[in-house]
C-alpha positions as CSV (number, residue, x, y, z in Angstrom):
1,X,22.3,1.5,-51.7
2,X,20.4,3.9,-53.9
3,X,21.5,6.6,-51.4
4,X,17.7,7.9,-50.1
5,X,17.0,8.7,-46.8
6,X,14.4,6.9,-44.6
7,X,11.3,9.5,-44.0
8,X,9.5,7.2,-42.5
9,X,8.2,7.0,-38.7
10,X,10.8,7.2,-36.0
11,X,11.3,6.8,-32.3
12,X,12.3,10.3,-30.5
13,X,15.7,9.8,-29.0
14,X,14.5,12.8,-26.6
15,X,11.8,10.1,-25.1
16,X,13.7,6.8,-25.3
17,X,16.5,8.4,-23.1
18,X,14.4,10.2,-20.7
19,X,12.5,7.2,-20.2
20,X,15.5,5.4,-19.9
21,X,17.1,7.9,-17.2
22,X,13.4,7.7,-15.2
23,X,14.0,4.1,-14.6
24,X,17.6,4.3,-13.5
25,X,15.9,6.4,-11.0
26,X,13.8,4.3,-10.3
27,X,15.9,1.1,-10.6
28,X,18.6,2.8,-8.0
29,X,15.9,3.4,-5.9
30,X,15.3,0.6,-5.5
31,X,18.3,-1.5,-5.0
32,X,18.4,1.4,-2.3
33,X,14.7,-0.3,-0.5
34,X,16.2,-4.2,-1.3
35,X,19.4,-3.0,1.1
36,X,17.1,-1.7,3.5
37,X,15.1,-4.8,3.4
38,X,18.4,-7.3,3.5
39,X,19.9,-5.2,6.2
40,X,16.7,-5.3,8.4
41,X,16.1,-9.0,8.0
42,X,19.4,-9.3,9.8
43,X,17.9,-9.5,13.5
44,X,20.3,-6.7,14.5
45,X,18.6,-4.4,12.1
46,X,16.5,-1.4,13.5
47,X,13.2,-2.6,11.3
48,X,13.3,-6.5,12.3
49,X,12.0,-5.4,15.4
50,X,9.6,-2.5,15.1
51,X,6.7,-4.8,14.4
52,X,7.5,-5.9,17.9
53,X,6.8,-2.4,19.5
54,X,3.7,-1.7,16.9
55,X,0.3,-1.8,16.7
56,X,0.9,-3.6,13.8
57,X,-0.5,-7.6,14.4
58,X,3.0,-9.3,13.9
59,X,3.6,-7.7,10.8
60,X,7.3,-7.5,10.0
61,X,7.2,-4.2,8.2
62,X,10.8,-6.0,6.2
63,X,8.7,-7.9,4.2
64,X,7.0,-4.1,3.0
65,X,10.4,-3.1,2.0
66,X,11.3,-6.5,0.3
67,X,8.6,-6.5,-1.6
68,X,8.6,-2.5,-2.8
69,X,12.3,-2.4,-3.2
70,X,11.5,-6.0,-5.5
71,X,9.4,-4.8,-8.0
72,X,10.8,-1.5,-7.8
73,X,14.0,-2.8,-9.5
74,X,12.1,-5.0,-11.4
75,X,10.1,-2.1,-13.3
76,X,13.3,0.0,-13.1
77,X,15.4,-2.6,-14.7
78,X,13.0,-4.1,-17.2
79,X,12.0,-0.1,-18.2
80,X,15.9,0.2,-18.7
81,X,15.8,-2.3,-21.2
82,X,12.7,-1.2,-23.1
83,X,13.6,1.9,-23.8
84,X,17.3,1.6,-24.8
85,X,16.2,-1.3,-27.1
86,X,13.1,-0.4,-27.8
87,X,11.0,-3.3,-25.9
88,X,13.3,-6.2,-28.3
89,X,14.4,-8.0,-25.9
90,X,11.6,-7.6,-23.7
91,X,8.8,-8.6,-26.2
92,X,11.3,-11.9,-26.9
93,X,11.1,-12.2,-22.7
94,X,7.4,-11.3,-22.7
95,X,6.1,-12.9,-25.9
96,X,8.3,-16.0,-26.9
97,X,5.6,-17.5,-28.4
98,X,5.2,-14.3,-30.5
99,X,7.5,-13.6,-32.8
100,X,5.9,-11.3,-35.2
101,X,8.1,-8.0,-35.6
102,X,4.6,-5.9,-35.1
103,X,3.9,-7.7,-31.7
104,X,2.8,-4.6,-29.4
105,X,5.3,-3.5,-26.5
106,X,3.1,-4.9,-24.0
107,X,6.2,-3.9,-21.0
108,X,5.3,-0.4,-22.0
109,X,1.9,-0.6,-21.7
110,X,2.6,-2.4,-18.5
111,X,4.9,-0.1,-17.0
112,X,2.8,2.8,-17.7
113,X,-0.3,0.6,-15.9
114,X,2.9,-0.2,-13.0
115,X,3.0,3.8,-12.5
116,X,-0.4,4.7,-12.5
117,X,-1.5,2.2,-10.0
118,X,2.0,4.0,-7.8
119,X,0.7,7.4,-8.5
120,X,-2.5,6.5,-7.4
121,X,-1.2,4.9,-4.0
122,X,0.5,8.0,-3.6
123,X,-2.3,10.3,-4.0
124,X,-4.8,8.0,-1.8
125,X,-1.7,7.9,1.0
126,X,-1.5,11.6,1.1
127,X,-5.4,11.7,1.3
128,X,-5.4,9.3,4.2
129,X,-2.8,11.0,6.1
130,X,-4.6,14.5,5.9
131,X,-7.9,12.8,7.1
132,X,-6.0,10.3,10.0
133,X,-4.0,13.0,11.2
134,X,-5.2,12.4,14.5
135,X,-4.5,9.1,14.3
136,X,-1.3,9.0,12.8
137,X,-0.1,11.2,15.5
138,X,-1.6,8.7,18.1
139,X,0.6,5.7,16.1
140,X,3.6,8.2,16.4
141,X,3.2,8.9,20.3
142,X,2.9,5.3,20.0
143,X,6.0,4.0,18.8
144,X,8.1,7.1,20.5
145,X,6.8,5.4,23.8
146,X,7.4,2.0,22.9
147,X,10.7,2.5,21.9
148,X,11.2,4.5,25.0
149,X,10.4,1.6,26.8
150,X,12.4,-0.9,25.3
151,X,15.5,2.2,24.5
152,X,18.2,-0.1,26.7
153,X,16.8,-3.6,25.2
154,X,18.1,-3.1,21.4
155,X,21.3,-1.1,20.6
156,X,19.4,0.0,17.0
157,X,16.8,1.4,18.3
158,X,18.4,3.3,21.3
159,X,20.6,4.4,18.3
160,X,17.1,5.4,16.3
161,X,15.8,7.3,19.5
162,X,19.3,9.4,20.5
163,X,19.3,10.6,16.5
164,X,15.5,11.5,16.7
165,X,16.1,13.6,20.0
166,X,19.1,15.2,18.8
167,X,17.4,16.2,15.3
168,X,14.1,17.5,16.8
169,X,16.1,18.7,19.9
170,X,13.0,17.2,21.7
171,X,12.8,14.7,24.6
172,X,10.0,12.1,24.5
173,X,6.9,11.8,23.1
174,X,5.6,14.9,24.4
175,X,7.9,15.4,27.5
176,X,10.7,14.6,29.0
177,X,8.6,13.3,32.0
178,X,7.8,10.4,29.1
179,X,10.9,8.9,30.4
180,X,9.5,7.4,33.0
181,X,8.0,4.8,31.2
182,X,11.3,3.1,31.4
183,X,12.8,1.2,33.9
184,X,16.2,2.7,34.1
185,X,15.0,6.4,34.3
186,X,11.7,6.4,35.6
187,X,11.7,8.3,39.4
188,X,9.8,5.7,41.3
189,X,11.7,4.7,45.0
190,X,12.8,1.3,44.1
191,X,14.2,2.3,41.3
192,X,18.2,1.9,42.2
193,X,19.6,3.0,39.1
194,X,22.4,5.4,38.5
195,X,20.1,7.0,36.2
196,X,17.1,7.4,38.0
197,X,15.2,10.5,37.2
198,X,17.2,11.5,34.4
199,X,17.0,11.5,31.0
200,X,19.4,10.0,27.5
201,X,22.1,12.3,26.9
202,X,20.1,12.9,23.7
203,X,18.2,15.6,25.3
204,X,20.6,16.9,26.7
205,X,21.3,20.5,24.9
206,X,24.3,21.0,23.4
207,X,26.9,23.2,24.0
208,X,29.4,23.9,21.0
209,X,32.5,24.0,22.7
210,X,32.0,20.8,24.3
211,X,33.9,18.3,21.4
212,X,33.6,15.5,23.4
213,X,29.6,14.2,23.8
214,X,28.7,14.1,28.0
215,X,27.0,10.7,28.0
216,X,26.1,11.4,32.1
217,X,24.7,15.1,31.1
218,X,21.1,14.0,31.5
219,X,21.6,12.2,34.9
220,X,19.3,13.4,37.7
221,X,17.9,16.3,35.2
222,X,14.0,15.8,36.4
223,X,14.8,16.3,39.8
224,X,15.5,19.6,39.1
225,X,12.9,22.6,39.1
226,X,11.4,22.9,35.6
227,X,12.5,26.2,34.8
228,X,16.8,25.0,35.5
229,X,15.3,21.6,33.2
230,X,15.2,24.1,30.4
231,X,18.8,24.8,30.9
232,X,20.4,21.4,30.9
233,X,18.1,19.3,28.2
234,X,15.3,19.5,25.6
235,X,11.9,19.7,27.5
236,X,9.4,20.1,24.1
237,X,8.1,16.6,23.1
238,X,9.0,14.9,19.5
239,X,5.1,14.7,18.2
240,X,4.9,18.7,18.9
241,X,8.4,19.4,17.5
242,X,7.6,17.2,14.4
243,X,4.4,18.8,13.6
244,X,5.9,22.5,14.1
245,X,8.5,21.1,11.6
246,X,6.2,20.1,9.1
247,X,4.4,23.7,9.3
248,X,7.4,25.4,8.8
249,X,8.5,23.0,5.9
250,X,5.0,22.7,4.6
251,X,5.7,24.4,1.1
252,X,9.2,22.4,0.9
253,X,7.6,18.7,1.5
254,X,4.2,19.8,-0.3
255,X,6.5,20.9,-3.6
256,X,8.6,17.5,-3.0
257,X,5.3,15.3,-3.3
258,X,4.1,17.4,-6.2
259,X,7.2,17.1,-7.8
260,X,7.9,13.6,-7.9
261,X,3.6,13.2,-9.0
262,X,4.2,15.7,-11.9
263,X,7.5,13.3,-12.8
264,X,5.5,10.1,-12.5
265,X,2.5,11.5,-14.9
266,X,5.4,12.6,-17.2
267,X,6.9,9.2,-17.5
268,X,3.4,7.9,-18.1
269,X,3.2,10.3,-20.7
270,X,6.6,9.2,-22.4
271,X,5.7,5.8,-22.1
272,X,2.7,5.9,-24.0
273,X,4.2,8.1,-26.9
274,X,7.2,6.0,-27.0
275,X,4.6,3.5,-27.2
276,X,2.9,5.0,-30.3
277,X,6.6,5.4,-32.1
278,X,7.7,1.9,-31.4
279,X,4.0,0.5,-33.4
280,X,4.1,3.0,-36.5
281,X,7.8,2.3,-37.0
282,X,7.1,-1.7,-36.8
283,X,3.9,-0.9,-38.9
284,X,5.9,0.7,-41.6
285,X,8.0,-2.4,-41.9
């Protein structure tokens, strides 16, 4: 040992582990979309069924968070490994047949490719749904009225609807009167159900010293003159409460979107200078 210290290139500890901490993130999330995915593929799930009450041409969207949630942990756990071991054991995954200690970090490169190509699905998402506003809040009126129709046929998605209402403290697509698109409360005369002209207790609104939930609150409510409606359940629609929710919470969900964009560039960042570290410290070899 002559007892010198090595001044030589070196890979910032700052960067490895920041990179490393973005892809637990982004490994956790997702194992988070693979449980979505394995829980929907079960035919009680909520999602195994949507892309029977979509416009969507048989498309099971499962398979959409399958895939995501697959490569997702993919990246996440591969980027894991890269940057606590500096790409080793990926460049002996990645290039077997390479075994020269200056091969270049191709995962790096790759991952940093991997979130630029997410960043830019993002951004072109966020672009569509500004210009198809109109037509995502046609898909939306959409699906509220599908599921409305089939709310008795699938306990997941009657389940989906009651916490939608509830949340929103809204009742149908854009009234309560949407209920009538089903064949348990619509008000037609041969309609012999017990509820008839009513409405799901979820918009129904609530009183707080009621503890226990009135499941029959909503029964015969559009009978009634609109103005006592107003009294016993919700009578604003879901697309009109959602919207007003998003104006209020515009700033909120607007900083969210540029906050995780700002992360994602960040990472790209990192990866490259990591990167850069990784290739003068195996050049200096």
């Amino acid at each position: 040992m002559s007892g010198k210290h090595y001044k030589g290139p070196e890979v910032s500890c700052c960067i490895k582990y920041f990179i490393f901490g973005f892809n637990v993130i982004f490994w956790f999330l997702g194992i988070a979309f693979l449980g979505i995915g394995l829980w929907a593929w079960n035919e009680k799930g909520v999602l195994s069924n949507i892309s029977s009450i979509t416009d969507l041409g048989g498309f099971d969207p499962v398979w959409l968070f399958l895939v995501v949630g697959g490569v997702m942990f993919i990246l996440g756990f591969a980027g894991c490994i890269g940057a606590l071991r500096e790409n080793t054991f990926l460049l002996k995954f990645e290039n077997s047949l390479d075994h020269r200690p200056s091969a270049p970090p191709c995962f790096l490169n790759n991952f940093s490719v991997f979130l630029g190509i997410i960043f830019f699905l993002e951004l072109t998402a966020g672009v569509l749904a500004f210009v198809f506003k109109d037509w995502i809040k046609d898909q939306l009126y959409f699906f509220i009225n599908n599921n409305i129709r089939a709310y008795r046929d699938d306990i997941d998605l009657q389940n989906l609807i009651d916490f939608t209402q509830e949340y929103w403290q809204c009742c149908g697509a854009f009234g309560a009167d949407d209920w009538n698109l089903n064949i348990y409360f619509n008000c037609t005369d041969s309609n012999a159900s017990r509820e008839r002209c009513g409405v799901p207790f979820s918009c129904c609104t609530k009183d707080p010293a009621e503890d226990v939930i009135n499941t029959q609150c909503g029964y015969d409510a559009r009978q009634k003159p609109e103005v006592d409606q107003q009294i016993v359940i919700y009578t604003k629609g879901c697309v009109p409460q959602f919207e007003k929710w998003l104006q209020d919470n515009l700033t909120i969900v607007a900083g969210i979107f540029i906050g995780i964009a700002l992360l994602q560039i960040f990472g790209i960042c990192l990866a490259q200078n990591l990167v850069s570290d990784i290739e003068a410290v195996r050049a200096s070899w």
